[in-house]
N, C-alpha and C positions, 0 to 999 in steps of 0.2 A: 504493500500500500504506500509506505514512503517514497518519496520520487527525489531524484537526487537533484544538486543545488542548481543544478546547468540545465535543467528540463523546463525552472519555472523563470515567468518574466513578472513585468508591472504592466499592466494600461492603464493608462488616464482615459476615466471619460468623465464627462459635462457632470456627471452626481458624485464621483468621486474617482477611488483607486482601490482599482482588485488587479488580480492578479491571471497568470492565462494557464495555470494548473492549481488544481487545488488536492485535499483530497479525497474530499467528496463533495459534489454537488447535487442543492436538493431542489429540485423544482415545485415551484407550489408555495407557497404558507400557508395552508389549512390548518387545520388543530393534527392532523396527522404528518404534515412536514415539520412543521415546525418542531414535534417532538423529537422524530429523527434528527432533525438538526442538531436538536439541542445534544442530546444524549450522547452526539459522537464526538461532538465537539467535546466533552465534560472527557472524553477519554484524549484529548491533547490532538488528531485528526483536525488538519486545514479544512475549514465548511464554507461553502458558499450555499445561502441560502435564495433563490432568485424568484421574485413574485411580479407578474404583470402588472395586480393594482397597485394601487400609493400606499395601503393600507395592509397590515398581516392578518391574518385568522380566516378567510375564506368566509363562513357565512357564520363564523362566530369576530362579527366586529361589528362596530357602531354608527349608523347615519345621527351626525349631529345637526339641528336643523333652530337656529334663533335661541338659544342655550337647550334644547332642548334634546337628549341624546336617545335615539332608539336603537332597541337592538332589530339588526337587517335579519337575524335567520333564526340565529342559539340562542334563548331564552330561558327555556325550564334544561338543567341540569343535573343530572346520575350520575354518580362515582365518585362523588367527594367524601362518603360515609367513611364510618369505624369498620363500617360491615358491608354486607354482600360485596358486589362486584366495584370496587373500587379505585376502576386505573388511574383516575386527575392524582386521586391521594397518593397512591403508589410514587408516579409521577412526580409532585412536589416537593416528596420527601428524598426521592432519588437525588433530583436535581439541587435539592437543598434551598426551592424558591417558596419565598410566602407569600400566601395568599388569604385574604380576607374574602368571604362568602358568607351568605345570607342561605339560611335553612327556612324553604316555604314551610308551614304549620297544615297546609293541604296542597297536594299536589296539582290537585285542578279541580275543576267540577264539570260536568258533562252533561247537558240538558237534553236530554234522551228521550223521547215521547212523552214529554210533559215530565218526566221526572228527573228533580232536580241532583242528582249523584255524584256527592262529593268522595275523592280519593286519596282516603290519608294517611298518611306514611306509615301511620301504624297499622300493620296488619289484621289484627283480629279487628280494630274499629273500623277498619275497610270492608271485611265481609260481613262486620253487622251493620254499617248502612247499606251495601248491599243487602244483602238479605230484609231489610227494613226498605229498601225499594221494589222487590219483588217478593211481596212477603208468604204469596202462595208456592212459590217456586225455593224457598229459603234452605228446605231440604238439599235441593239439586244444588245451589252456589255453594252450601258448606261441603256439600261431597266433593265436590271438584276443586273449589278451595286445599281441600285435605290432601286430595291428591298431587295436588300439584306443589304443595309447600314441601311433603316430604320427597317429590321428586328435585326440586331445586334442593333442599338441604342433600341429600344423599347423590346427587349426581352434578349437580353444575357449581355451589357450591364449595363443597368434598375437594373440589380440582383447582380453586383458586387460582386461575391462568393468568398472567398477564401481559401474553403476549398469545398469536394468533397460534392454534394447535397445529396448524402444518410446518411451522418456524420451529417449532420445541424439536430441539434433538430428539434423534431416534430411542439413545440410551434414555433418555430422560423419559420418553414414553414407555418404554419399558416398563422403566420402574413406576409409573404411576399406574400404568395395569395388573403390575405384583399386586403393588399396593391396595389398589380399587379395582378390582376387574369388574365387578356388576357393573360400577358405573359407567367403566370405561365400555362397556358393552352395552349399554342403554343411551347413552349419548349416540353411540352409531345408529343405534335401531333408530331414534327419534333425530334423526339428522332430515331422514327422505317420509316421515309420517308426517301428515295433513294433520296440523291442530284440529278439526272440524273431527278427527276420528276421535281423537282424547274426548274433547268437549262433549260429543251425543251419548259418548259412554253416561255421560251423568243428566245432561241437559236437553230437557224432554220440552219443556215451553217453548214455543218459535219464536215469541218476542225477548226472551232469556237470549234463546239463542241467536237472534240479531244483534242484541248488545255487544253478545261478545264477538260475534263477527266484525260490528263496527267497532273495536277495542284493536281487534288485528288489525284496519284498515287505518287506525288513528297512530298506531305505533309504528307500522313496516310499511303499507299503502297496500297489503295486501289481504284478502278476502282469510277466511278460517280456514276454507279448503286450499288455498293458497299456501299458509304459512306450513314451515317446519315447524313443527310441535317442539322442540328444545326450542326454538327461540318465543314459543310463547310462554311454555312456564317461566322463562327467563322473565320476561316482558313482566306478567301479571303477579311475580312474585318479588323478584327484585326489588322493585321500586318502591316497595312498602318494607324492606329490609332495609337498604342503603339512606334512603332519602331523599329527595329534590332539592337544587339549590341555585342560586344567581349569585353570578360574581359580582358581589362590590363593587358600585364606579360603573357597571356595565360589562359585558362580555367581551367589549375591547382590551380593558384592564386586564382581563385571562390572557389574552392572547399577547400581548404587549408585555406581560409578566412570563411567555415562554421566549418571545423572543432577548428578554433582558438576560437570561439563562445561556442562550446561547453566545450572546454578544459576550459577556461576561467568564465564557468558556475560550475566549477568542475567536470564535464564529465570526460572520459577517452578513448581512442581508442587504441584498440589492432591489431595490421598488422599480416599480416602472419601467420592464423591462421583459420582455415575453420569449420564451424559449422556444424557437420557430422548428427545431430537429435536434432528438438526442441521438448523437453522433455512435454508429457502428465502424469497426474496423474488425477484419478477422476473426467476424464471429461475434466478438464484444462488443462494449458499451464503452467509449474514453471519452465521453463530456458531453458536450449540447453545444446547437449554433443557435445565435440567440436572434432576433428577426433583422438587424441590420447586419449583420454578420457576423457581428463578433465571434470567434470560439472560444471558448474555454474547457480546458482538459479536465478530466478527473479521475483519480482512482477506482474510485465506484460512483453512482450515480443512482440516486434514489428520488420517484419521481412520482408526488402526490397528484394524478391526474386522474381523470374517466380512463375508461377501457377503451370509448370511443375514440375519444384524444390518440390515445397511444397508438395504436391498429392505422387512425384512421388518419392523423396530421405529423405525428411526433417522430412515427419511425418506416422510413420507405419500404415500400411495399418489397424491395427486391431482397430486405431483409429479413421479412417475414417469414414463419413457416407457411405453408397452405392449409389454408381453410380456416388461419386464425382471423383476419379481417371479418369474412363472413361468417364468421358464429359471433364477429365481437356485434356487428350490426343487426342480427337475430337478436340480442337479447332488450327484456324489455325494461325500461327505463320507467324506476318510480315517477309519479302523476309530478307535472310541473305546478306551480303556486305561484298566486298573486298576491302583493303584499301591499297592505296598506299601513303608514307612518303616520298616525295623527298625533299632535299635541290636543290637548283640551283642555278648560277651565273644569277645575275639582266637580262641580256643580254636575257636570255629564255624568258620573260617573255614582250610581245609585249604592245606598249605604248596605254592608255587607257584601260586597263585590267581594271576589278573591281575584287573585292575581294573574289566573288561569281561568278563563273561563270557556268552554268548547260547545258553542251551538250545532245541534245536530238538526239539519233539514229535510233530512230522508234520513230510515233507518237502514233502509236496503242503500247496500254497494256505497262508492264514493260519488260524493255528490259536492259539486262548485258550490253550493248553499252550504255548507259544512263549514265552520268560520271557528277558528281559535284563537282566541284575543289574549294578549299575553299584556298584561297592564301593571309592568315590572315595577312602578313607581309606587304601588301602595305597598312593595315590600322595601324599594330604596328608593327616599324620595329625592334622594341627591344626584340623579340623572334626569331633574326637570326642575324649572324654577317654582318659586313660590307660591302655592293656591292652584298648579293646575298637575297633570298626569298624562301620559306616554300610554299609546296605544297602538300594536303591534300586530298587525291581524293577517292570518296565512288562513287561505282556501286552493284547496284544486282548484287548477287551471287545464280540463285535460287536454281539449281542442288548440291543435299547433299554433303556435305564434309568429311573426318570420323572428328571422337570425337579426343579432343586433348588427350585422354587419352587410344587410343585402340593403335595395334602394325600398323596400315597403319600411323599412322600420321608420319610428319616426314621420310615417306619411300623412295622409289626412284621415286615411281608413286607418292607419294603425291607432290616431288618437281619438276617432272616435271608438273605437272597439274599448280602448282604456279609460275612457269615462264615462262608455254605460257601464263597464264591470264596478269601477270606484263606484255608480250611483247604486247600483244593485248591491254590492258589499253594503252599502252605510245602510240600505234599505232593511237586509239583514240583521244589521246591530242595534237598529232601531227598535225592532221586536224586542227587546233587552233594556237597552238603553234609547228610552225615545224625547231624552232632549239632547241627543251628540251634536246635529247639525249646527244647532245654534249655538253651542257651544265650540266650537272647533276653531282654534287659533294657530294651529302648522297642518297642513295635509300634503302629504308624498306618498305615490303610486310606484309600485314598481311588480312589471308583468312580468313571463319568465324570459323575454328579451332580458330585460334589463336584470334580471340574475345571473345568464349565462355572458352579458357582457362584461360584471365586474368577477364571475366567479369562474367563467369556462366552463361552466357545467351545461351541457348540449342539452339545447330547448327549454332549462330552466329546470332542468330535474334534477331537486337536490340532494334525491340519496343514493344518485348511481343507479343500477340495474336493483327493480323490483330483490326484494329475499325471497322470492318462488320458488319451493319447491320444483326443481328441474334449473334452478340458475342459481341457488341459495349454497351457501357457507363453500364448502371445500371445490364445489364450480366454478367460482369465481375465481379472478385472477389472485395467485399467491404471491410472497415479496418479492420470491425468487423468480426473476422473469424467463423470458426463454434466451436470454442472453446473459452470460457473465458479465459482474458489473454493473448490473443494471436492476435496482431494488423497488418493488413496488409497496406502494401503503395508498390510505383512501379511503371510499366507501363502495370502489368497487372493485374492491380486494375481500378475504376472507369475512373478513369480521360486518363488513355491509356498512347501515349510515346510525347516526346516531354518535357525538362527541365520546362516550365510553365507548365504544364499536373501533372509531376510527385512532383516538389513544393508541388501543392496544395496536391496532396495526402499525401503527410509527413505532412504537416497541421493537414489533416483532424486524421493522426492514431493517433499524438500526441495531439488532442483533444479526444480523446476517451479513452484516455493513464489518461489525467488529468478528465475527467469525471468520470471514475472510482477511481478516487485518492483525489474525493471531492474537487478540484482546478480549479480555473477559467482558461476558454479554452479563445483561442485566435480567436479574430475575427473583421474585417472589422470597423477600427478607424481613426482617424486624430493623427498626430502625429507634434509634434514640430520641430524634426528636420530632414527632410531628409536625409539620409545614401550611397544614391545611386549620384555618381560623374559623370560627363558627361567629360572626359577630350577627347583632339586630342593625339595619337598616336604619341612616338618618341623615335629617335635610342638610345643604349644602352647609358650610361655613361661609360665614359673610367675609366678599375680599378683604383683603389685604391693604390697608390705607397707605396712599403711594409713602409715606413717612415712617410706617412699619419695617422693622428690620426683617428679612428673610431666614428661611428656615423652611427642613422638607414641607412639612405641613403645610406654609403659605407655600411656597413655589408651586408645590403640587396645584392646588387650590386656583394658583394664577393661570397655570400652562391649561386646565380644565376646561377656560373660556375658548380657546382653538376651537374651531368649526369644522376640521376638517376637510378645509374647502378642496372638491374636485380642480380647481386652477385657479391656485391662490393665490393673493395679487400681491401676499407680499414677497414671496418667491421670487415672483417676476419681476418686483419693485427692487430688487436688492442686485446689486450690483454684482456681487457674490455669489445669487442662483441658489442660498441656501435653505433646503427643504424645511423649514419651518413647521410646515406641520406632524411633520414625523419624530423634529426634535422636541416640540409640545408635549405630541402624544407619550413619550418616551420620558422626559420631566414628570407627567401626569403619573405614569409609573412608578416612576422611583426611579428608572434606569439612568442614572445622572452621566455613569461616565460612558456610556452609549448615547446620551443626547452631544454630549462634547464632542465626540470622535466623529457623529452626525455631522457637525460645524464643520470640522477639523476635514472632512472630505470631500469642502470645497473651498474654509478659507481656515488655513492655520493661524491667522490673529483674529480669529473670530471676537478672542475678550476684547483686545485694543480696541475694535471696530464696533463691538458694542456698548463700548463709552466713548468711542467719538461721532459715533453716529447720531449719538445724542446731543439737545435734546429733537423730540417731530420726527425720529429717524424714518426714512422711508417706507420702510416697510410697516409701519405701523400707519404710515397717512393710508397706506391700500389697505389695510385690515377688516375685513369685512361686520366683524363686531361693532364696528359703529354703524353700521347699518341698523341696527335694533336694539342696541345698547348705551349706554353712556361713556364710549370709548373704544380706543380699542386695546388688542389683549399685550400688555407690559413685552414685548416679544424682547427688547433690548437688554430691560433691565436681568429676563430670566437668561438671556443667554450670558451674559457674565456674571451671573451668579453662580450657574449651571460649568462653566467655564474654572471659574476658581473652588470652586465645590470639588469638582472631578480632579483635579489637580493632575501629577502625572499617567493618573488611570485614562483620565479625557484623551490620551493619544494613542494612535493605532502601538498595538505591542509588539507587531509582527516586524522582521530585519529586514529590507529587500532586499530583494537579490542582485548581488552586484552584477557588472558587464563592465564592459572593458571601457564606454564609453566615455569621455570627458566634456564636459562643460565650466566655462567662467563666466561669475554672474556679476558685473560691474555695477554695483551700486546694493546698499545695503539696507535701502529703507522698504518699506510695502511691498513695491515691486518688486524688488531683487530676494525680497524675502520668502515671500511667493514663491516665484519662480525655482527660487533654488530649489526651497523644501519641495516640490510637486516633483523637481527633475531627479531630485535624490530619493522619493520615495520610488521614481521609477526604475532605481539602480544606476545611476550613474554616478559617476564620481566628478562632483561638485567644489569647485571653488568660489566663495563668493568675498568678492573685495570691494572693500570700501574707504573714503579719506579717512574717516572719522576710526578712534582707534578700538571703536568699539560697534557691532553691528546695532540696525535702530534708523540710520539716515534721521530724515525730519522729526519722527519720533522721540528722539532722545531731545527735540529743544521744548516740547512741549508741556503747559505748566501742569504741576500733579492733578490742579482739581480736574482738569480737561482728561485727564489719563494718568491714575494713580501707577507710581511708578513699581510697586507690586505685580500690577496688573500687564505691564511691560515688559517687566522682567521674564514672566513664568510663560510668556507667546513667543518670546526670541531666544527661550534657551529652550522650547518645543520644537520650533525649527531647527535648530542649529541640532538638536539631536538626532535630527533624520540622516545624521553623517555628512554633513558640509564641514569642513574646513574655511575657517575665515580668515582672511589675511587682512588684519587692518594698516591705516597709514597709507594703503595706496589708490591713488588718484586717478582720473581717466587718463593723467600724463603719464603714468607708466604702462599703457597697453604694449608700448613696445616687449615688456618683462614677460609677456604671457607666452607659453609655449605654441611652437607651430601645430605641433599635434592633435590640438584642441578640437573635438567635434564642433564644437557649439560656443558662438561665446554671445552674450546675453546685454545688452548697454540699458541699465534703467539705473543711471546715477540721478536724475533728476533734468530740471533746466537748462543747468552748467555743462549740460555734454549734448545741449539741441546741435550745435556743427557735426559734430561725428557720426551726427544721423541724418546729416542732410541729404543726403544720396539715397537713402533706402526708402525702398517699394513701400507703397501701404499695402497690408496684408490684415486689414480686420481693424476693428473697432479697440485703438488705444495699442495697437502693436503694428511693426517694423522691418522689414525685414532684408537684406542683402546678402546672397548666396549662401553663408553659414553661419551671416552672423543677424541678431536681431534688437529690435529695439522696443520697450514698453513701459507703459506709465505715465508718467510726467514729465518725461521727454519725449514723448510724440503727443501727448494730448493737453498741455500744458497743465496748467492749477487743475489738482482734482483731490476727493476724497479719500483717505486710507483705503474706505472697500473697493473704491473705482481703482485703485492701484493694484490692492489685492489680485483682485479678475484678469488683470492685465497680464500680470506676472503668473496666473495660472494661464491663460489661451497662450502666452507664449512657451511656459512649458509643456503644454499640452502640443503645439507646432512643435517644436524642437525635439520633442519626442517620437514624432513620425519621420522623422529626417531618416533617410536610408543609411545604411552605414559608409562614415567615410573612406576614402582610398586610403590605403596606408602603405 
């Protein structure tokens, strides 16, 4: 798995600097990439982790909408228990990350032909409202009740897996069928049984028995004679074992709390960026090309995607074996969803609500009327402002939609097809709640276009291929693909959909990940300290008074107001190009020295820049918060805070890798400062000179209150750490002194060296250029700002980096 020091380079691109082998690359951030990520990282393995959206977690992340934050998919939560099936916990504790969660008091309620049937965690109070809902049938629910609790204890239980059963060594199953053999012999028998045969054993009522029909239908999307019977006792026992639960902050805070794990591991995550082909040679798997062409290599490559994806975009046909394509497009894709994002005034929302509440419009099959309102804020009401509530509502959508990517989407038929479903959705909630409309203060729509464009999930189907009987559990794609190298996880892999489902499948790819890398895989321990927090839900904290000192608590608190905006204007405002929203969302975390490194991967004096930027800095005049608030969100003050917080953690840890290449970078302020560090994370060997006997240029004359001389020091000895050599004392009069052999030499002394550049081409906004040598900053664009110098001195190292190798 190691790859030796001559295999790997640097690239600069526009978001930052990775690298062109790794040694493993994961595609995807879903709750199942992301694990993998993290997990390989924690064993010291180079990870690149690559996500098309801006955003990580797949459909466990957050639309922020006027402070208002909804969750887009993951809402109700399994597997943060003491007990039953419990992979997050597993998971948190492995990784050694905390997390705060919120335990529902019921798991939902289910308005089922007039009866109201609440589902709660505790088991036996579950079958006695059951049975207190069908109270002629009460015999039949405790018998099958009976059955099915002593099958989950005695066979699924018993086996405490957590990781997918085709991933578990051989020897290791072995011994768990010494161990358990009924069970391990009753898990197979019930792998290919129709729940619908368990169930008639006992359940003789036909409206009994559409319940639990539609119970299957609610939990996998499929009918009773559909499901495997192991994954309904799972289903119907489980979740009154383990628990239900919402992460704190929102289900972005989950996700954003694995990726801190992995950053923290030295991992790396790339946004906005889509992996167009994972790369085969000789059989194997050595990396992905990413849609403008980048490559990058990997050791292994483990890739959170559809089955359709893989078969059908990801890996060329001429690779494939035959008949996998066409069995991958035979199989049937759980029912697509239409979701609707409302805010509302409290007032909508009638007293004794629970948090879950599932309207049933038919009892027979799946029906588009079938509406689950997930109304996360009367468990934490610190994902909505004051006096109102978040409202999250998923229905089938079974009738195709087009592709976010043909010319109907977005048409005039496409809009109005989405605002009669919006009108007939709210017309449904109305039955329930019938003053929504007039109360409704944010409303967003999103059909299963718009899931499969931010999520790749084809057509909008968010749990992969149906769990059918004839495509369920061991049919599906296992981690182990038909290529060496190439590891699959997901929900349409073993374990299917469902956040505990697709955990365990990140487990299982990143044990195959380390099997092949001669490293101890992870598996089912006792641990010292539990990771997982059980708190109560409460309203936000009032900001932070701009006179207030900072501390996590506030930062967090501030970075919270970020929107998440799809194209944020202060990104685009900021001279520097830096992602703002991700280093928010990352503050909001906790992940502080992942928000620095964030900066750090497009401007390494991010701290200087975010106290001279100040005060009105740009990117706060675009910040979209003052659109609907009384300002906009502190972005300056948290990035130097976040900046000297992080201290030498906020810098990439990893060494580049040298090349033989040279570079002189004449001039040692913004620009030159720049420029070197970006040239020297690329591997080259950097000199940067300046008059002055200390690097800094204009920098150094500036008075502390404008730029605390702390705050100076700890950004120019970050650079100079990236392996520059600085030569002070010398002046642009001694360019004669510079060696002929120089690839590259670099002129951003300032004003005092506009002749030297007189001759050279423009080549781009604030840089210079003449056959190998170039110029940037403040000597080709006169008077400008630290950040507008910064940028400078990054495009020219970013130019000077493409430069072919010279003649020698």
């Amino acid at each position: 798995m190691a790859h030796s020091r001559k295999e790997r380079g640097i690239r600069l691109l526009a978001e930052g600097v990775i690298r062109d082998r790794y040694d493993v690359v994961v595609v995807g951030s879903g709750l199942s990439s992301l694990t993998a990520a993290a997990l390989v990282a924690r064993h010291g393995l180079s990870t690149l982790l690559i996500e098309h959206h801006y955003l990580p977690g797949g459909m466990c992340t957050t639309l922020r909408r006027k402070g208002f934050s909804f969750d887009t998919g993951t809402a109700l939560m399994y597997g943060f228990g003491e007990r039953g099936v419990n992979p997050h916990r597993f998971l948190m504790n492995e990784l050694e990350a905390d997390v705060d969660v919120i335990e529902h008091e019921a798991l939902l309620r289910m308005h089922f032909n007039g009866r109201p049937i609440v589902f709660w965690p505790d088991y036996d109070r579950f079958v006695a409202e059951l049975c207190a809902a069908f109270p002629k049938q009460a015999d039949e629910v405790r018998g099958l009740y009976s059955y099915l609790h002593k099958l989950y204890t005695n066979v699924i239980a018993s086996q405490q897996m957590v990781v997918p059963p085709t991933e578990i060594p051989p020897q290791e199953n072995l011994k768990k069928l010494l161990r358990h053999p009924a069970a391990m012999l009753a898990s197979l028998r019930m792998l290919s049984l129709p729940a619908e045969k368990v169930l008639r054993r006992f359940v003789k009522d036909p409206e009994l028995m559409a319940f639990f029909d539609k119970l299957c239908s609610v939990y996998v999307y499929c009918t009773a004679a559909e499901t495997p019977a192991i994954l309904a006792a799972t289903m119907f026992v489980d979740n009154h074992v383990g628990g239900a639960y919402y992460p704190a902050r929102s289900p972005q805070v989950y996700s954003s709390t694995l990726e801190k794990a992995l950053e923290d591991a030295g991992g790396q995550a790339l946004y906005g960026r889509r992996v167009d082909e994972i790369l085969i040679e000789n059989g194997a798997a050595t990396g992905v090309r990413l849609e403008d062409g980048t490559v990058i290599h990997a050791g292994a490559t483990v890739a959170g995607v559809t089955v359709w994806n893989l078969y059908g975009k990801l890996i060329r046909p001429e690779f494939q074996k035959p008949g996998r394509a066409e069995r991958a497009k035979g199989l049937v894709p759980t029912y697509a969803s239409l979701v609707l994002y409302i805010g509302v005034k409290a007032e909508a929302i009638p007293p004794g609500t629970l948090p879950v509440e599932m309207l049933i419009a038919d009892i027979k099959g799946v029906n588009p009327g079938d509406l689950t309102l997930y109304i996360s804020s009367l468990d934490d009401p610190s994902i909505c402002p004051p006096g109102t509530h978040v409202i999250t509502t998923i229905a089938p959508s079974p009738k195709p939609w087009p592709s976010p990517w043909s010319k109907a989407y977005r048409s005039s038929t496409y809009r109005e097809r989405k605002a009669a479903a919006v009108e007939r959705t709210l017309d449904q909630i109305e039955t329930r709640f019938p003053s929504l409309r007039k109360n409704i203060l944010v409303l967003e729509a999103g059909t299963p276009a718009t899931i499969e464009r931010y999520t790749l999930k084809n057509g909008g189907a968010v749990g992969g291929p149906r769990q059918a009987i004839g495509q369920q559990l061991m049919r599906r794609l296992h981690a182990q693909s038909d290529w060496p190298n190439l590891f699959l996880c997901g929900d349409s892999t073993v374990m299917g959909m469902g956040t505990p489902a697709v955990t365990v499948s990140g487990i299982g790819a990143a044990n195959l990940v380390l099997r092949a890398a001669g490293l101890a895989e992870y598996g089912r321990r006792a641990f010292e300290r539990q990771r997982v927090h059980i708190v109560r839900g409460k309203p936000l904290d009032p900001l932070p008074a701009p006179d207030e000192s900072l501390d996590p608590p506030r930062v967090g608190r501030l970075a919270r107001e970020c929107q998440y905006c799809e194209a944020p204007g202060c990104t685009r405002a900021c001279p520097a190009g830096n992602d703002m929203r991700n280093v928010m969302r990352r503050i909001e975390a906790g992940n502080f020295a992942g928000a620095a490194r964030a900066l750090r991967q497009t401007n390494p004096l991010a701290e200087v820049c975010a106290h001279l930027c100040r005060p009105n800095p740009t990117c706060e005049r675009r910040c979209l918060r003052k659109s609907f608030a009384d300002g906009p969100v502190r972005i300056a003050e948290l990035e130097a805070w976040v900046c000297r917080e992080a201290a030498e953690r906020g810098w990439p840890g990893d060494t580049p890798e040298s090349t033989p290449r040279q570079a002189a970078v004449v001039g040692a302020g913004p620009a030159g400062l720049s420029c070197a560090y970006f040239l020297a994370r690329a591997g080259w060997k950097v000199t940067l000179r300046d008059a002055r006997p200390e690097p800094g240029g204009s920098l150094l004359d500036l008075d502390p209150a404008a730029l605390p001389r702390d705050a100076r020091t700890r950004d120019i000895s970050g650079v100079i750490r990236a392996g520059i050599v600085f030569s002070g004392n010398a002046g642009v009069a001694d360019l004669a002194e510079l060696p002929q052999s120089l690839d590259a030499l670099v002129i951003a002394a300032g004003r005092e060296a506009t002749t030297l550049v007189s001759g050279f081409d423009p080549a781009g906004d604030g840089l210079k250029v003449k056959d190998r040598m170039f110029a940037c900053g403040s000597v080709v664009r006169g008077a400008c700002s630290a950040v507008e110098a910064v940028a400078d001195g990054r495009n020219a190292a970013m130019f000077v980096a493409r430069l072919p190798d010279a003649a020698r």
